[in-house]
PABAFI-724421 format. One record per residue (C-alpha): residue number from 1; residue in three letters; x negated, y, z. Coordinates in Angstrom, 3 decimals, always signed. Example, Ala and Ser with C-alpha at 12.3 -4.5 7.8 and 13.67 -1.06 7.14 Angstrom:
residues 2
(1 "ALA" (-12.300 -4.500 +7.800)) (2 "SER" (-13.670 -1.060 +7.140)) 
END
This chain:
residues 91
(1 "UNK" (-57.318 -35.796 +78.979)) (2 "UNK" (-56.685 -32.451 +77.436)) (3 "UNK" (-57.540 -33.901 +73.906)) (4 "UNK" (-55.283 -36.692 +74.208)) (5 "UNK" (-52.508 -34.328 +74.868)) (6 "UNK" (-53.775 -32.250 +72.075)) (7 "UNK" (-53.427 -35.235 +69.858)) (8 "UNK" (-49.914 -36.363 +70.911)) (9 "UNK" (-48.463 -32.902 +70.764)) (10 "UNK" (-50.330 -32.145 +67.076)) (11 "UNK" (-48.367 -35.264 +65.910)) (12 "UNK" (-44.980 -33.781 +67.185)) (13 "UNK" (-45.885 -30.969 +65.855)) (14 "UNK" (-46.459 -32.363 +62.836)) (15 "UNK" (-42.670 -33.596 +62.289)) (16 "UNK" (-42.101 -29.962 +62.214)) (17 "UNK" (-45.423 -28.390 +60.509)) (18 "UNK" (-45.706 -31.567 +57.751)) (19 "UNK" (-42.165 -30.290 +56.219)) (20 "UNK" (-42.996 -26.387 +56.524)) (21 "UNK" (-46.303 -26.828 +54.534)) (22 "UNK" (-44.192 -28.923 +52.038)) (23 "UNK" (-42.200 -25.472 +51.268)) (24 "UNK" (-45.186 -22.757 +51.656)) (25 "UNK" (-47.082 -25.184 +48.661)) (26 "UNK" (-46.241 -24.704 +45.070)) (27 "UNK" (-44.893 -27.230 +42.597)) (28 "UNK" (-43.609 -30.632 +43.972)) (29 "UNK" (-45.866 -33.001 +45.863)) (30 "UNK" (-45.394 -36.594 +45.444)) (31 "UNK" (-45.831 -37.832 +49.022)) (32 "UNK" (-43.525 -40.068 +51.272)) (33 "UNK" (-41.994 -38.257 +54.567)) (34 "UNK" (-44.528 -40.576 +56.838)) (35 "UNK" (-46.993 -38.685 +54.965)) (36 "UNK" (-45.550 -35.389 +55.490)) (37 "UNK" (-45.584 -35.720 +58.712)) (38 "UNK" (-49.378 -37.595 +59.798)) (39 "UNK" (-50.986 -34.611 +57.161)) (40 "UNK" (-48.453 -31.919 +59.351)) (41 "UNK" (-49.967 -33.477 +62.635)) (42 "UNK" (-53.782 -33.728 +61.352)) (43 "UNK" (-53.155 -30.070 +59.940)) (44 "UNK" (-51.566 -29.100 +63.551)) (45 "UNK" (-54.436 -31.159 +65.206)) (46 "UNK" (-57.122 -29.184 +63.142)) (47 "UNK" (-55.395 -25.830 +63.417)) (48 "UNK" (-54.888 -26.035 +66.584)) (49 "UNK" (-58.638 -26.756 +67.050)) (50 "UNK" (-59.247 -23.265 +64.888)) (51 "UNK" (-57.385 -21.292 +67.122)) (52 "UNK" (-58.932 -22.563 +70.145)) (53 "UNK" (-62.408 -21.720 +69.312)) (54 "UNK" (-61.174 -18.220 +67.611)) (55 "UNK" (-59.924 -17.752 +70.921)) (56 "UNK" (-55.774 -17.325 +69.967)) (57 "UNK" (-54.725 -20.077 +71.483)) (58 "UNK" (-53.586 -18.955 +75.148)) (59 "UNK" (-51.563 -16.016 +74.641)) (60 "UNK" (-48.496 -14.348 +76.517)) (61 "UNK" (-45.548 -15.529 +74.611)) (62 "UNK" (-45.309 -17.485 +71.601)) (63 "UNK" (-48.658 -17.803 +69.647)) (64 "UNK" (-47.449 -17.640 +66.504)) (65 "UNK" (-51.236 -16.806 +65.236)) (66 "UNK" (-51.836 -20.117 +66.082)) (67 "UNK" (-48.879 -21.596 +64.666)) (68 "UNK" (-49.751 -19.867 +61.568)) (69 "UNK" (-53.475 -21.170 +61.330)) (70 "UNK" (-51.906 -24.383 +61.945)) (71 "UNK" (-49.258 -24.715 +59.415)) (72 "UNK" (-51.749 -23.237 +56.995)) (73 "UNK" (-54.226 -26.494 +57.648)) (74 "UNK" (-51.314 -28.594 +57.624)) (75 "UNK" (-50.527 -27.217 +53.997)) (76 "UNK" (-54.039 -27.990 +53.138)) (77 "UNK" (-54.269 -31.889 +54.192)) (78 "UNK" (-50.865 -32.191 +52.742)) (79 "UNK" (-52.107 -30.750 +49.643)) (80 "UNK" (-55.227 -33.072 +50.198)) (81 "UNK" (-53.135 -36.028 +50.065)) (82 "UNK" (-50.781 -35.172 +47.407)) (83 "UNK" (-53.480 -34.564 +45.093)) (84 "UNK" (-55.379 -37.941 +46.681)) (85 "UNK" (-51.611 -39.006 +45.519)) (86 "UNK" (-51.316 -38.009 +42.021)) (87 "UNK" (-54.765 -39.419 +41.231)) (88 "UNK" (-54.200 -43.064 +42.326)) (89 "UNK" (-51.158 -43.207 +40.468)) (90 "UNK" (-52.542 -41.739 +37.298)) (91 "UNK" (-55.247 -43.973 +37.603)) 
END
């Protein structure tokens, strides 16, 4: 049950996370705002994966080491896709 929580909450998260990466990423990525926010959720999904096995994840207080892994995997997929993006419609 814990993973289906994990899910649901990564794809809130992502609504936040998805736009975030967006502005940490350089140049402009050519990817709808659905897309935004499934690559914020995966990258909040798989970040928030990271941090449990590094051990960050349950902390007093905010874990902002964990949001930071996160948004930094959600700039990655989004990154991912933009590029997965830019080559389809070059193609």
């Amino acid at each position: 049950m814990y993973w289906v929580w994990m899910l649901i909450v990564s794809l809130i998260a992502g609504i936040i996370f998805g736009p975030l990466a967006r502005l940490v990423l350089p140049g402009k990525q050519n990817i709808s705002l659905g897309w935004t926010i499934l690559g914020g959720g995966i990258g909040a999904f798989i970040g928030g994966l990271i941090a449990y096995f590094l051990g960050v994840k349950d902390t007093p207080g905010p874990d902002w080491i964990q949001y930071l892994i996160q948004i930094v995997c959600a700039a990655i997929v989004i990154a991912i896709i933009s590029a997965r993006n830019n080559k389809a419609t070059t193609a």
